[in-house]
C-alpha positions as CSV (number, residue, x, y, z in Angstrom):
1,X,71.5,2.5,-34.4
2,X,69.7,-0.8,-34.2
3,X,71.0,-1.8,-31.0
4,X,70.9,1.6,-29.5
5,X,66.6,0.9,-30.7
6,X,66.9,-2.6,-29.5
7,X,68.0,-1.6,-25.9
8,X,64.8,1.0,-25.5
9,X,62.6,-1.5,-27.1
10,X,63.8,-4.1,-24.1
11,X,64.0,-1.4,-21.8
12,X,60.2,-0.1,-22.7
13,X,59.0,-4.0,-22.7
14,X,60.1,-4.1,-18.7
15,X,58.7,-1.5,-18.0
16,X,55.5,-2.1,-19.3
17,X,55.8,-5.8,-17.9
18,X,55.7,-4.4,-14.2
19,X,53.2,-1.9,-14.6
20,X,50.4,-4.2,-16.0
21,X,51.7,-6.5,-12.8
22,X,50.6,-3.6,-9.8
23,X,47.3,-2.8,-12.1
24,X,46.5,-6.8,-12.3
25,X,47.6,-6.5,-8.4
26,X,45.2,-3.7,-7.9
27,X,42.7,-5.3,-9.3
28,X,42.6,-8.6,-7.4
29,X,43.3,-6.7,-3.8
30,X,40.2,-4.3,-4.3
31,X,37.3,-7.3,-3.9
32,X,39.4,-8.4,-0.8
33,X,39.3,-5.0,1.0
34,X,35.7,-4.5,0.9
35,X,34.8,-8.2,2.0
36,X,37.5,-8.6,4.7
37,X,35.4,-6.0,7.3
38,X,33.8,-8.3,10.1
39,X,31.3,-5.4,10.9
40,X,27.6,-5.3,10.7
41,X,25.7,-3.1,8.8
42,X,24.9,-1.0,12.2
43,X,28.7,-1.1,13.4
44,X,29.8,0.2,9.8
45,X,27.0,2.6,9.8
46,X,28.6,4.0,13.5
47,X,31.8,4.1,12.5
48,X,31.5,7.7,12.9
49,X,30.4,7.9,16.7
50,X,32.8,4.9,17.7
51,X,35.3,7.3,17.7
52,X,33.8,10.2,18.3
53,X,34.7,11.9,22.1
54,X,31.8,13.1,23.7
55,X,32.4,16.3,24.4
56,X,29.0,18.5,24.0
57,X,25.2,16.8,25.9
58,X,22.3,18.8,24.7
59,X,18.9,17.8,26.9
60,X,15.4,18.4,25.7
61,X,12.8,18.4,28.9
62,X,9.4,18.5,28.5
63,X,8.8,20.8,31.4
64,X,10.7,22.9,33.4
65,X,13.3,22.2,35.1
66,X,12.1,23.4,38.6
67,X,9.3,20.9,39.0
68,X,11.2,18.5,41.8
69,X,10.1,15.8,39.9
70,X,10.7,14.3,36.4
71,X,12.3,17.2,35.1
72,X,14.6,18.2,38.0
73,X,16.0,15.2,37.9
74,X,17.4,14.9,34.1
75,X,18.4,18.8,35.0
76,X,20.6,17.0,38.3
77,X,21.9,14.5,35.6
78,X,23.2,16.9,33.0
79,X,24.8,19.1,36.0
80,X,26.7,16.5,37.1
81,X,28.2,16.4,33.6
82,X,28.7,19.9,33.7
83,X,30.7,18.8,36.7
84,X,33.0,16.6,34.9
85,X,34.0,18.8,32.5
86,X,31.8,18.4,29.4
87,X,29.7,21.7,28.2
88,X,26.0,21.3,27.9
89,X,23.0,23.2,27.6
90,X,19.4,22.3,28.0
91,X,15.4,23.5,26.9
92,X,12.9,23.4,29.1
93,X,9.2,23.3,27.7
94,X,9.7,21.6,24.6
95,X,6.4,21.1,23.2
96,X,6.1,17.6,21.2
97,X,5.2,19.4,17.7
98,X,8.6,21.4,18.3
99,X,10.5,18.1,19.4
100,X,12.1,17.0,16.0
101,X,13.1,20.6,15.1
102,X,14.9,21.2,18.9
103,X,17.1,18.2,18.1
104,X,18.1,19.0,14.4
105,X,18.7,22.0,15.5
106,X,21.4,20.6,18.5
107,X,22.3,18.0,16.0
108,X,23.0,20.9,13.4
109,X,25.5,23.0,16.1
110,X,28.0,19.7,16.7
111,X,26.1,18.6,20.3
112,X,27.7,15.1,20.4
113,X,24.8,13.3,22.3
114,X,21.5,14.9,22.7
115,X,18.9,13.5,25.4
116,X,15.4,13.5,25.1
117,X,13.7,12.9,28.2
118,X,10.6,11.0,28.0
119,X,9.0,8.9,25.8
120,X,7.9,11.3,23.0
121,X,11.0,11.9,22.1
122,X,11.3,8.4,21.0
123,X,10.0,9.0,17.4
124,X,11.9,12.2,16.9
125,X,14.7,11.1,18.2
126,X,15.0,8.0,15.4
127,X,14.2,10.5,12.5
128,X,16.8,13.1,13.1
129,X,19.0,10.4,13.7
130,X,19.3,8.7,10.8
131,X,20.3,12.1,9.3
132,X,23.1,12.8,11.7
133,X,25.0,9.1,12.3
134,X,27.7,10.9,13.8
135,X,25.7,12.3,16.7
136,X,24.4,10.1,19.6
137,X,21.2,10.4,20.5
138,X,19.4,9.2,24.4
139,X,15.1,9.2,25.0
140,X,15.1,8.6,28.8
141,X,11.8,6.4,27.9
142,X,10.5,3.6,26.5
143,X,11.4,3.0,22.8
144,X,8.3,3.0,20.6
145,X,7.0,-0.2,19.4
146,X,7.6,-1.8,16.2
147,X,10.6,0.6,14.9
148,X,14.1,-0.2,13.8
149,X,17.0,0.7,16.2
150,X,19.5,2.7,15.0
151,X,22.9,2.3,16.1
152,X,23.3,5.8,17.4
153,X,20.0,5.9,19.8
154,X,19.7,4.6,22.9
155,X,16.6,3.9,24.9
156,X,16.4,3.2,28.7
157,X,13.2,1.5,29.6
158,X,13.0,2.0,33.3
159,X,10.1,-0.4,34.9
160,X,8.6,2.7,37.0
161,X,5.8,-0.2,37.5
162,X,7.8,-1.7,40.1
163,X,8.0,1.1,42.2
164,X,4.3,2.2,41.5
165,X,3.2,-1.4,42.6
166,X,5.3,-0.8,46.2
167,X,3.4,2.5,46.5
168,X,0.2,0.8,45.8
169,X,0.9,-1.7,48.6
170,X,1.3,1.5,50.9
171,X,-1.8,2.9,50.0
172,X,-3.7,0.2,50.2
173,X,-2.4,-0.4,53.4
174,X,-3.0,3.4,54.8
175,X,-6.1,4.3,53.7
176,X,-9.8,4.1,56.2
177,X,-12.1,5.1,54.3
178,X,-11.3,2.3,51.7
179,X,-10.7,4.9,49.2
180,X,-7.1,5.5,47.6
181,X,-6.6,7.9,44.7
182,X,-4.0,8.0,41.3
183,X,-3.6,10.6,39.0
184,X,-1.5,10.4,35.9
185,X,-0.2,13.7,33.5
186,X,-0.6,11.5,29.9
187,X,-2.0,8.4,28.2
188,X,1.0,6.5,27.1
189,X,2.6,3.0,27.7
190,X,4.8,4.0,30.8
191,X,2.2,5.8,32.9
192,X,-0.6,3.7,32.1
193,X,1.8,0.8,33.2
194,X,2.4,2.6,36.3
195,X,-1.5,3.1,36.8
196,X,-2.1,-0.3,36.5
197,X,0.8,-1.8,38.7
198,X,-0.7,0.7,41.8
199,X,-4.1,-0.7,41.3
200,X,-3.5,-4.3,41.3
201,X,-0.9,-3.7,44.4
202,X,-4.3,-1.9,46.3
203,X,-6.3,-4.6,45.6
204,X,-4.0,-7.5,46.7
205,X,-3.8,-6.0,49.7
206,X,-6.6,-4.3,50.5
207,X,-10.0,-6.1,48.1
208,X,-12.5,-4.1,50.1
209,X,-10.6,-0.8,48.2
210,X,-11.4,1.5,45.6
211,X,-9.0,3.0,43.2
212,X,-10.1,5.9,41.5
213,X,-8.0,7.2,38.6
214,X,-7.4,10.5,36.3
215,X,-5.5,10.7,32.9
216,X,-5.2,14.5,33.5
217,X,-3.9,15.3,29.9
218,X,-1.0,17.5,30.9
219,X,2.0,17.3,32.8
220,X,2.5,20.8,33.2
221,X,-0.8,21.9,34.8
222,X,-0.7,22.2,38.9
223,X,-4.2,24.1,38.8
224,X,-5.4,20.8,36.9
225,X,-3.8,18.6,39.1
226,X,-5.1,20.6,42.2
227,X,-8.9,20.3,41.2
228,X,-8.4,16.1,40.4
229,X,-7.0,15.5,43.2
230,X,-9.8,17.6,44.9
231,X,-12.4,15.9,43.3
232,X,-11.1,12.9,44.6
233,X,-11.0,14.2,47.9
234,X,-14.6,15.1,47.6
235,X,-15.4,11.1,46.9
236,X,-13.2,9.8,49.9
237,X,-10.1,9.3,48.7
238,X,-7.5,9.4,51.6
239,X,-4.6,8.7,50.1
240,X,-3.8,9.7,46.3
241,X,-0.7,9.3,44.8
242,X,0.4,10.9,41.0
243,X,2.7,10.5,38.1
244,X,1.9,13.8,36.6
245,X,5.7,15.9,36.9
246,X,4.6,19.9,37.5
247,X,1.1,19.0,37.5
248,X,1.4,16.6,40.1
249,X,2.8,19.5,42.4
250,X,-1.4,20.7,42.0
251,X,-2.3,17.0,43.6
252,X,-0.2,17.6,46.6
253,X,-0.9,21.2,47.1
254,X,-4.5,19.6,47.6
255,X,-3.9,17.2,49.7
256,X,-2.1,19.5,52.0
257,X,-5.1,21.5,51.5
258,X,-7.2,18.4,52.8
259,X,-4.9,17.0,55.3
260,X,-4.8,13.8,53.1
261,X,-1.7,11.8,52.7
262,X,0.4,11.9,49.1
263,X,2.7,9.6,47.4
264,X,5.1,11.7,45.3
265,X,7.1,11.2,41.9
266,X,10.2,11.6,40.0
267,X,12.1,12.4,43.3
268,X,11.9,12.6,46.9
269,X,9.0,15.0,47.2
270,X,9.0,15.0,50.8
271,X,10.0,18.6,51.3
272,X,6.4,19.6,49.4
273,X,4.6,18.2,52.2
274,X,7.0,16.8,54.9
275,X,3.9,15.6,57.8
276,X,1.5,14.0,54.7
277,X,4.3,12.6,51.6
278,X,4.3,8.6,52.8
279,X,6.6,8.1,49.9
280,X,7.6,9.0,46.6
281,X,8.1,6.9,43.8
282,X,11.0,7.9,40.9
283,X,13.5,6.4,39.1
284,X,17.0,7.5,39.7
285,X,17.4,9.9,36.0
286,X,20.1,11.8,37.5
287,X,21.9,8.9,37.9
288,X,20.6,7.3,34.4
289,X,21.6,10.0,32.4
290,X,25.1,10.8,33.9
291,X,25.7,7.3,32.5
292,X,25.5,7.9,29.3
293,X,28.7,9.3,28.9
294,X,30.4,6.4,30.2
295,X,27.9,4.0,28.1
296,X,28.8,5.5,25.0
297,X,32.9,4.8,26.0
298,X,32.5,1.0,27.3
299,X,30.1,0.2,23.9
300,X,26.8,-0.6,26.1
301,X,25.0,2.8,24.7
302,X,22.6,1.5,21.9
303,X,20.1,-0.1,21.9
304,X,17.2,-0.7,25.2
305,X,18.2,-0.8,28.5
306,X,15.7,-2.6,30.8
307,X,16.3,-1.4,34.3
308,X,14.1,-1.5,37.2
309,X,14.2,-2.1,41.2
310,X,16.7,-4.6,40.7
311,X,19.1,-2.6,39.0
312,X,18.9,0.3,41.9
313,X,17.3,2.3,39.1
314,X,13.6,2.7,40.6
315,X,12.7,2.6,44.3
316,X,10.6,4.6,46.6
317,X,12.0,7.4,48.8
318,X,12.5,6.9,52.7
319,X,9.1,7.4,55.2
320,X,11.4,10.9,56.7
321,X,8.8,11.8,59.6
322,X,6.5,9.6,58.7
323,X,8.6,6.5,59.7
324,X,6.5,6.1,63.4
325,X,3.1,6.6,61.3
326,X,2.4,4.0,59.2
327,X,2.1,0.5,60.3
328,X,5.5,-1.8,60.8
329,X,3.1,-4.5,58.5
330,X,2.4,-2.3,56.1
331,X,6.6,-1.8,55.9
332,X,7.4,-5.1,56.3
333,X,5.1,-5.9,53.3
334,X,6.7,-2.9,51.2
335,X,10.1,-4.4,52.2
336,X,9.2,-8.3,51.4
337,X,7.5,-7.6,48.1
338,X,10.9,-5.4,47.0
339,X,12.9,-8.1,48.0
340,X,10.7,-10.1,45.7
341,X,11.0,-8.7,42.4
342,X,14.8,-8.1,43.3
343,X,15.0,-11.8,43.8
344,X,12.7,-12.5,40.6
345,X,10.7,-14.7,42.4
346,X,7.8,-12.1,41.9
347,X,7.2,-10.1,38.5
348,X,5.2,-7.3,38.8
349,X,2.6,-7.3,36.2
350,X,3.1,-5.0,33.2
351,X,-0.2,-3.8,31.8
352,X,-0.3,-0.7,29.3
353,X,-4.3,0.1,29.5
354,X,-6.5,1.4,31.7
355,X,-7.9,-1.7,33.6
């Protein structure tokens, strides 16, 4: 009986032995686990979207869709996803105190990256966010100063400047009477900047010229873009170009009106008024949004993308009819000055007031 208790005593001893070993081996692994990641805060915080597929895009537009300008081109952009395979949907109209609610809401039915197109969006976009790190989220805009990135937003800060400045060089160029006219749908960083590029082109060109200008307030307003644009009219303006999406469809309806030559935006507006659109100036959205997609793959998505004339991204449309009427110096200089700022040897200046 004693050696039969001996044995189990041993046998429990052993056992006991090698079971406090893998606790004490637990115990010392643990600590080396959690410190042995080489990601960053932001790349652990992502984890989720790293290897998430892409396979729903929800885009939020602030006008509609049918404004061949701004708008019509993110609408190009997300049908050529369509294209590829990937569902999507869309809102038109999306007023900026419903912005935040439109993208929960995507965020809430499993959209995988949602677009915001503009740069109100920016602010929503980072709040709803940082509730959903599993979703991606794109503001076809300029990121809001002074706010932390999050690692599943990106922003692309197209230099529209560049290709207002080229326009400017046109109009000054173009106009007799010594009076060019620019209208612009809202008071924020990019259009301002865009404003201000046009004016200092006219006046490098052309110092004897006068630049009038009109924040109009709304982008969605052609009846307020057609009286602006008439007003200027009425002052001698000969040449008016506008930033201002649907309400900028207003400015060339009064030019037409007038028989007074337009610069359009967001696309090649040339159709609107094929004998009096010198130009339009846009950057390529269509193109900016379908790449996205393959951002998000290649790990370039996040973060601010800085792309101008240089990177194909903004330019000004072909002369179409219009080639014959304007002067070969006033090309040449269009085509010298682009040259420029794709060679860097010229920076277009970047001013977001009114000057």
């Amino acid at each position: 009986m004693k050696k039969t208790i001996s044995k189990f005593a041993v046998i429990t001893l052993i056992v006991l032995l090698i079971a406090s070993l893998f606790v004490g081996c637990g115990d010392n692994q643990q600590p080396e686990i959690e410190s042995s990641g080489t990601e960053s805060q932001g790349e652990q915080e992502n984890a989720g979207t790293k290897e998430k597929e892409v396979q729903k895009i929800a885009l939020l537009l602030p006008g509609p869709i049918n404004d061949a300008s701004w708008n019509a081109a993110a609408y190009e952009g997300l049908m050529r996803l369509q294209k590829k395979g990937y569902e999507v949907t869309y809102t038109e109209n999306v007023p900026v105190p419903n912005i935040e609610e439109t993208f929960r809401n995507y965020a809430e039915q499993g959209y995988d990256l949602i677009i915001g197109h503009g740069f109100e969006f920016g602010d929503p976009a980072l709040r709803v966010a940082a509730q959903f790190p599993d979703t991606w989220f794109f503001v076809s805009g300029k990121a809001p100063e002074n706010v932390k990135l999050l690692p599943n937003v990106g922003f692309v800060d197209q230099r529209e400047y560049e290709g207002a400045y080229l326009c400017g060089i046109l109009a000054g160029m173009m106009t007799k009477t010594n009076k060019v006219g620019y209208i612009v749908a809202l008071e924020i960083p990019s259009q301002l900047a865009d404003m201000a590029a046009y004016k200092k082109a006219v006046e490098s060109v052309n110092p004897q010229a006068e630049v009038m200008t009109v924040v109009l307030g709304t982008s969605e307003d052609p009846a307020k873009g057609k009286e602006a644009a008439s007003a200027q009219i009425d002052n001698g303006a000969d040449v008016i170009m506008h930033t201002a999406n649907s309400s900028g469809i207003g400015v060339i309806e009064a030019c037409k009106a007038r028989n007074v030559y337009a610069i359009g935006y967001g696309g090649d507006q040339n159709e609107l008024a094929p004998d009096l659109i010198l130009t339009s100036m846009y950057s390529d959205m269509a193109r900016v949004i379908e790449m996205q997609v393959d951002k998000i793959k290649d790990g370039t998505f996040s973060g601010i993308w800085k792309a101008g004339v240089a990177d194909g991204v903004v330019n000004i449309a072909p002369y179409h009819s219009l080639e014959n009427v304007i002067p070969g110096e006033a090309k040449q200089k269009v085509e010298e000055v682009k040259q420029q700022i794709i060679d860097g040897t010229f920076v277009v200046p970047e001013i977001y007031e009114r000057i």
